[in-house]
N, C-alpha and C positions, 0 to 999 in steps of 0.2 A: 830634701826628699822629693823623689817624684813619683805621682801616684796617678796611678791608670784607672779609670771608672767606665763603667756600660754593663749594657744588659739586655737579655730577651726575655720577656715575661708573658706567661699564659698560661691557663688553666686547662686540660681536656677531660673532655667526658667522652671515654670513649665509645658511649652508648648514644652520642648523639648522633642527630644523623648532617650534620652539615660539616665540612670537613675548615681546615682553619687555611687559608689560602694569602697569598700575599696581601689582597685588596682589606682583606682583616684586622693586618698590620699599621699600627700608626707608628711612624717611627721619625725620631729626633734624633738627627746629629748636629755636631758639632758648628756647623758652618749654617743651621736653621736656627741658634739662637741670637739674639741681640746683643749688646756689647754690655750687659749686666749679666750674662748667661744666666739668666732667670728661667729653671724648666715651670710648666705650669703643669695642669690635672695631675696625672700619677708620678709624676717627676722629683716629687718630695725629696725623697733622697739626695738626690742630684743635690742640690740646692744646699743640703746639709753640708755634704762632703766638700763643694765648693768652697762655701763658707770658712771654715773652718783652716782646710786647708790655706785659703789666703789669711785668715790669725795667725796661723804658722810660717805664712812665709814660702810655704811648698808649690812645689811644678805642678798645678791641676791639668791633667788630660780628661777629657770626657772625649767619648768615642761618639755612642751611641745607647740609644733605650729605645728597643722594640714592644708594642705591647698588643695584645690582642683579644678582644671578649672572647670570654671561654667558649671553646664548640670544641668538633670532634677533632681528630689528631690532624695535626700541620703536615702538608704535602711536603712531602721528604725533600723537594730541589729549594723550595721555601726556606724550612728550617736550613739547610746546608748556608744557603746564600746569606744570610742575615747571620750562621753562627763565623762563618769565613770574614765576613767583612767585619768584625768585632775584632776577630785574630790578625785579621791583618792591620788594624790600627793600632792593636798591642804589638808587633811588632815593629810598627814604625815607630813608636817609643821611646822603645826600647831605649836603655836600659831604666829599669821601673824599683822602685823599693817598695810599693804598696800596689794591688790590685784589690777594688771594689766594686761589686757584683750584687745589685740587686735583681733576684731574679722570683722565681716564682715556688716552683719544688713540685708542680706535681705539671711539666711539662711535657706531652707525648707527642712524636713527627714519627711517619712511617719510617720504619727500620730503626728508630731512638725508643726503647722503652723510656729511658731517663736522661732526658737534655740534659741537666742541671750538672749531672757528673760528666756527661760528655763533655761539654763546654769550661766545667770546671780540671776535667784531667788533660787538656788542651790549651787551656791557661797555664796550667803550670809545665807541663814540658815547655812552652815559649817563653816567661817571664823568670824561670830557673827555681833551683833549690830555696836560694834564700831571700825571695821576696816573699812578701808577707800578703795574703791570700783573703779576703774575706767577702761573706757571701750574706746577704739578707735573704729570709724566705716566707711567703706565705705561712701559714700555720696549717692551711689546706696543702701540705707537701709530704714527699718519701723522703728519706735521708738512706742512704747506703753508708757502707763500711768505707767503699771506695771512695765515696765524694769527701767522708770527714778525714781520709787519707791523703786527698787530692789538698785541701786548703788547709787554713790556721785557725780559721773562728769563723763560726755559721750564729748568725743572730735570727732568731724566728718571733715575727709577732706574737704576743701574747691575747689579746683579744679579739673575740666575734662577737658584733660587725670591728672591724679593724678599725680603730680608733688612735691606734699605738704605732701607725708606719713610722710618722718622721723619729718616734723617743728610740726603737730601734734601731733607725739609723744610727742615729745620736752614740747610741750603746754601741754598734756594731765598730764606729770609727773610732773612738777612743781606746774600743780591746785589740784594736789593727794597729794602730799608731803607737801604743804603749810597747805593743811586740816591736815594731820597728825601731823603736828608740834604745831598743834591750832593756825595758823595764819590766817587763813580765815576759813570760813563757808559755801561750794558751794550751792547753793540752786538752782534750774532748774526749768525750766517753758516750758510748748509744746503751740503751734500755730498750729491748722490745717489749711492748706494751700485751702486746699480742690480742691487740681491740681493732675494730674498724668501725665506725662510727662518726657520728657530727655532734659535736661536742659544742655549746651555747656558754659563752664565761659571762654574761650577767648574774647568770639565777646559781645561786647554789645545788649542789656543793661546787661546781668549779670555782664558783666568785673566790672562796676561799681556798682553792687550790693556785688560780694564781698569783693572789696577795700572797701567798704564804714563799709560790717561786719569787717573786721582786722584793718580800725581806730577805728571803737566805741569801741574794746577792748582795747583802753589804754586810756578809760577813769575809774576814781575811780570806784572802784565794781563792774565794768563790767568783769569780769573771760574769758570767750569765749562766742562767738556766730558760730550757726551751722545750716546750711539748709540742711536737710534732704530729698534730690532728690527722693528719691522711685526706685523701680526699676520693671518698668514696665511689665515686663513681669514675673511677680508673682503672678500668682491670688488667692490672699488671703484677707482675709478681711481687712489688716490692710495698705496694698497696699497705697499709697499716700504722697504727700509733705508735711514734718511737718518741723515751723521754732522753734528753742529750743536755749533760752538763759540761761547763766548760771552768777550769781552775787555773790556777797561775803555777804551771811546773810542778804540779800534785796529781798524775795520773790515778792514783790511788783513790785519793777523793772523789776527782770526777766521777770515777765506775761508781765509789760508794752513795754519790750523790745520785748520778742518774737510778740507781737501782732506788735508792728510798724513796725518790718520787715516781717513778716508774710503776714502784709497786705500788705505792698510794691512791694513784691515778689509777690502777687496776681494780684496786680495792671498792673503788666507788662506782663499777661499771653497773650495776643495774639501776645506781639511782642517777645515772649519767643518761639512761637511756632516752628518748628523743620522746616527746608526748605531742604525738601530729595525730588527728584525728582522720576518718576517713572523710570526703567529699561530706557526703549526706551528715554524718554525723559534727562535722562544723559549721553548719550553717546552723542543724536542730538548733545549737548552741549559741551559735550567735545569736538568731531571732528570737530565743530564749533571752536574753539576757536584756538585762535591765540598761546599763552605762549605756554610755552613748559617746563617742564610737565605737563600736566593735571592729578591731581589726583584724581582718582572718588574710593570713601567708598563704597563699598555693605555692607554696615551696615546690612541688615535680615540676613549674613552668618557668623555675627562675633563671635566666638569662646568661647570671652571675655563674651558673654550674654549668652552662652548656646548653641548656634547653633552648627549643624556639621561640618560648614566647607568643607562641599565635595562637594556644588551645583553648578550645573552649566549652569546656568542661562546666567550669563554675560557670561562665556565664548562663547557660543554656540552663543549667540549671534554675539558676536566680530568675528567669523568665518562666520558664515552666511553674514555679512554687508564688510567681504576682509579685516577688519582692520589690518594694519600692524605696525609694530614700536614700539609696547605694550609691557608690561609684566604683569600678574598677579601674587598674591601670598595670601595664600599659601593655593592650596587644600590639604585638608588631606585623603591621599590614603596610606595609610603603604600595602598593597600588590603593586600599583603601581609604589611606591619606592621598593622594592625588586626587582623588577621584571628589573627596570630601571639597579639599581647599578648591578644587576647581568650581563646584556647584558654589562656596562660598556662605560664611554664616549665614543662620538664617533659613536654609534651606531644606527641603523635607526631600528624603531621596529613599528608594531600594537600594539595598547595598550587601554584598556577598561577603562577608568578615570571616576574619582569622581559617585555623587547621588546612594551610596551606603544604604543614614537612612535612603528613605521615600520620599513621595511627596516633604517634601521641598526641600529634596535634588534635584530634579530633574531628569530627566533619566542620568544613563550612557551615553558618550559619547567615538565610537570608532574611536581614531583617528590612522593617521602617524606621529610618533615623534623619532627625533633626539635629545640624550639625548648631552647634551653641559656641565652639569657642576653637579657635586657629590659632596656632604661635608657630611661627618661621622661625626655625635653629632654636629648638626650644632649651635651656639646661637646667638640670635639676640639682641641688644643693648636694653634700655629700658631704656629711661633719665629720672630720677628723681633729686633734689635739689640740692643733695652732691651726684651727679656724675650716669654713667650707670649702672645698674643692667644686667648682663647676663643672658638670660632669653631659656630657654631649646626649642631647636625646635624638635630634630630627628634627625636623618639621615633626607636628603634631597635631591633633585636632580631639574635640569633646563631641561624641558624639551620644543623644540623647533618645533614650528606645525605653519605652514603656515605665518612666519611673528610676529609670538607670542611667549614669551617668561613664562614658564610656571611653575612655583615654586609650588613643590608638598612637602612634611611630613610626616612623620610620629609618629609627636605628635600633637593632637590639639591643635592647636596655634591662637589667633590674631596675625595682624603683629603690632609692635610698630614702626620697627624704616627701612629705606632703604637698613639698614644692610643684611634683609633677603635678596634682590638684589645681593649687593655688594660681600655679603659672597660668591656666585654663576658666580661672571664674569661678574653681568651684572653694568652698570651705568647706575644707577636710571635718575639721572638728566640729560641722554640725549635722554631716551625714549619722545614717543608723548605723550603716555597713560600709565599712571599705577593704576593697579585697585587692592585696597586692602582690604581683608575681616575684616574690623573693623569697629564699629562705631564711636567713636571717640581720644582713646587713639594713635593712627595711629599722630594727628597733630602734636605732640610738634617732632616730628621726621621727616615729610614730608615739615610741611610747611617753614623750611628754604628752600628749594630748590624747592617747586610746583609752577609753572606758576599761575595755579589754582585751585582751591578745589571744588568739586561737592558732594557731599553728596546724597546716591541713596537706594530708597527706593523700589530694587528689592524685588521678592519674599523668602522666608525662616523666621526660628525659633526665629528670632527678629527683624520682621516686625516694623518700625520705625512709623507707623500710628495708632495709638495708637484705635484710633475710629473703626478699623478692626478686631482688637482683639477679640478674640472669651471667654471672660470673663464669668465666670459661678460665683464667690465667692467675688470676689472687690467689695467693695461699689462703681458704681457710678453717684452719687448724685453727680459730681467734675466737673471738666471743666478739657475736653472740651465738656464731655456730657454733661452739662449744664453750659450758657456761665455765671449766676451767680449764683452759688449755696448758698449763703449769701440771696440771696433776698427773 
């Protein structure tokens, strides 16, 4: 067998205001890895497929793996150049029996509402009728008619924070390679949900929505099952929750499959809904509370969705109300980090912080701050199944204002894990308050140690209320703009 793998991967919000541009792009080919072709940070897959493939004995081609922190839509000559040079290593292949595509599913470039089927209905004109096609996707993704027309078998994470990339993988190659060996026959079926929303799989009810999809797949012909969360802040028309089962040569099943959990998942939309408090009213809460940590998410600022990163909302707050004992992280200011490491720990300076992109950002805030702690390429942990991923922050720096303890960057970053703390001096688990710019990727890393979790639904570029959204192109006929859109 020979089997072709790469991919472009990225998230857009296309409400944010910074556009995704080449310099965005980190990108690994072929001829940048070592003679273990070992990919490292988001490379998992890779790695799998490789694997695997030499068990078998099989021609691994890897191309390439573009990825990019989510921002707003990829400059159209961008996207073009990085989706061509993928096609054109698929054709030097050539001839291929398996194509695998981890990609992302809610990718937007000018003039591409939907990469994911672009790149997937251009795979397959070049790699032909009867190779076998398969595609990994975020859980934050659209799925089309056209895309699950274009391939054989689409695998989608099951949980947030994504914990389950490499077991996906895993899943994705085995329903790929069984097709190519003519051991089964994938056949797929979509469910419109007709929800938009962010959907959290620790807390019930989802916990048990998706235990219940990774039992139904060990029954006979059940191949995988995949809830396609959307990713809200995408305003495109294809925007929305689809549930998509996949069977072994049982088209019938699939449709009756995706519809049963389709409507299930439908079933549970109001106790699905999101509990993010406003600014004011989570911190009331936090300072309220007894535990110790309190961790409170500014989800609008998280990094992870497209946001800048630099607003400063909560902070301004937490200064105006004397809070003391806190730490936040991580604005992103790369002049405010120069400016810090230059003066050097130690130092007590004026400094002009963060709401550098725009109203969401917020105004600038000039404070006094005592720089306490520097780390040169700083990386923060990022636990996934088989182990942490090191994940690039910048240079970095702690800088210390009234009581608060103030984690700045120079990469845009979400935080994942308390390591961004730790790396810096501080201990997370003996602040009162720690407030982190993520929406939900932040828990499988805070909640062994948080008193408790607040979830906040300050202002910024991914506004967690979804009814707020200033939507020009989404269909929505969904819930929660409408509480049945079935009816």
């Amino acid at each position: 067998m020979r089997v072709f793998a790469g991919g472009i991967s990225t998230e857009t919000n296309t409400f944010s205001p910074m556009p995704t541009g080449r310099a965005d792009f980190d990108v690994t080919r072929a001829a940048d890895l070592d003679a273990s072709g070992q990919m490292g940070g988001f490379g998992g897959p890779f790695n799998i497929f490789r694997h695997r493939c030499g068990e078998r004995g099989w021609d691994y081609n890897f191309s390439l793996f573009a990825s990019a922190q989510p921002a707003g839509a990829t400059v159209r000559a961008v996207y073009e150049s990085l989706r061509d040079e993928l096609l054109d290593a698929l054709r030097a292949a050539l001839p291929v029996d398996i194509v695998l595509l981890p990609l992302h599913g809610a990718m937007v470039a000018e003039g591409y509402d939907d990469c994911e089927t672009d790149i997937a209905t251009r795979v397959r004109e070049i790699a032909g009728p009867s190779a076998k096609i398969g595609i990994e996707l975020d859980l934050h993704c659209d799925l089309t008619q056209e895309l699950i027309d274009a391939v054989d078998a689409i695998v989608i994470f099951k949980e947030y924070p994504h914990t389950d990339i490499n077991e996906r993988a895993e899943e994705l190659f085995v329903i790929i390679a069984d097709a190519a060996e003519g051991k089964t026959k994938p056949t797929m079926a979509l469910y419109d949900c007709r929800m938009i929303g962010l959907f959290l799989t620790p807390f019930a009810p989802m916990r048990g929505f998706v235990d219940d999809m990774i039992a139904r797949e060990s029954e006979p012909a059940v191949l995988s099952l995949s809830l396609a969360h959307c990713f809200p802040w995408a305003d495109v028309p294809s925007c929305g929750a689809q549930m998509l089962a996949i069977t072994d040569g049982d088209p019938a099943l699939a449709a009756e499959l995706a519809q049963e959990f389709g409507g299930r998942f439908f079933a549970m939309r109001h106790a699905l809904d999101l509990p993010s408090l406003s600014l004011d009213e989570a911190l009331d809460k936090a300072l309220a509370a007894e535990a110790r940590p309190v961790v409170v998410a500014d989800q609008a600022d998280n990094a992870g969705g497209g946001a800048p990163s630099d607003s400063t909302f909560v902070l301004r707050a937490l200064l105006e109300r004397g809070v003391t004992d806190a730490a936040l992280g991580m604005i992103w200011d790369p002049v405010a980090v120069s400016v810090a490491m230059s003066a050097g720990a130690g130092a007590t300076l004026d400094l002009r912080l963060g709401g550098k992109m725009g109203p969401m950002s917020g105004d600038p805030l000039d404070l006094r701050v005592t720089v306490t702690g520097i780390v040169e390429n700083m990386k923060q942990q990022w636990t996934q199944t088989d182990g942490p991923v090191a994940v690039d922050c910048g240079d970095a720096v702690c800088l210390r204002c009234q009581g608060i303890d103030i984690i700045v960057n120079s990469i845009r970053r979400q935080v994942f894990s308390p390591t961004v703390f730790s790396n810096l001096g501080i201990d997370p688990a003996a602040k009162r308050l720690l407030v982190v710019k993520s929406t939900q990727h932040f828990y499988a890393g805070f909640a062994p140690i948080a008193g408790e979790i607040i979830y906040m639904a300050g202002p910024g570029a991914v506004a967690p209320r979804f009814l707020e959204i200033p939507y020009q192109r989404a269909d929505l006929r969904k819930y929660p703009w409408l509480d049945d859109p079935f009816a």
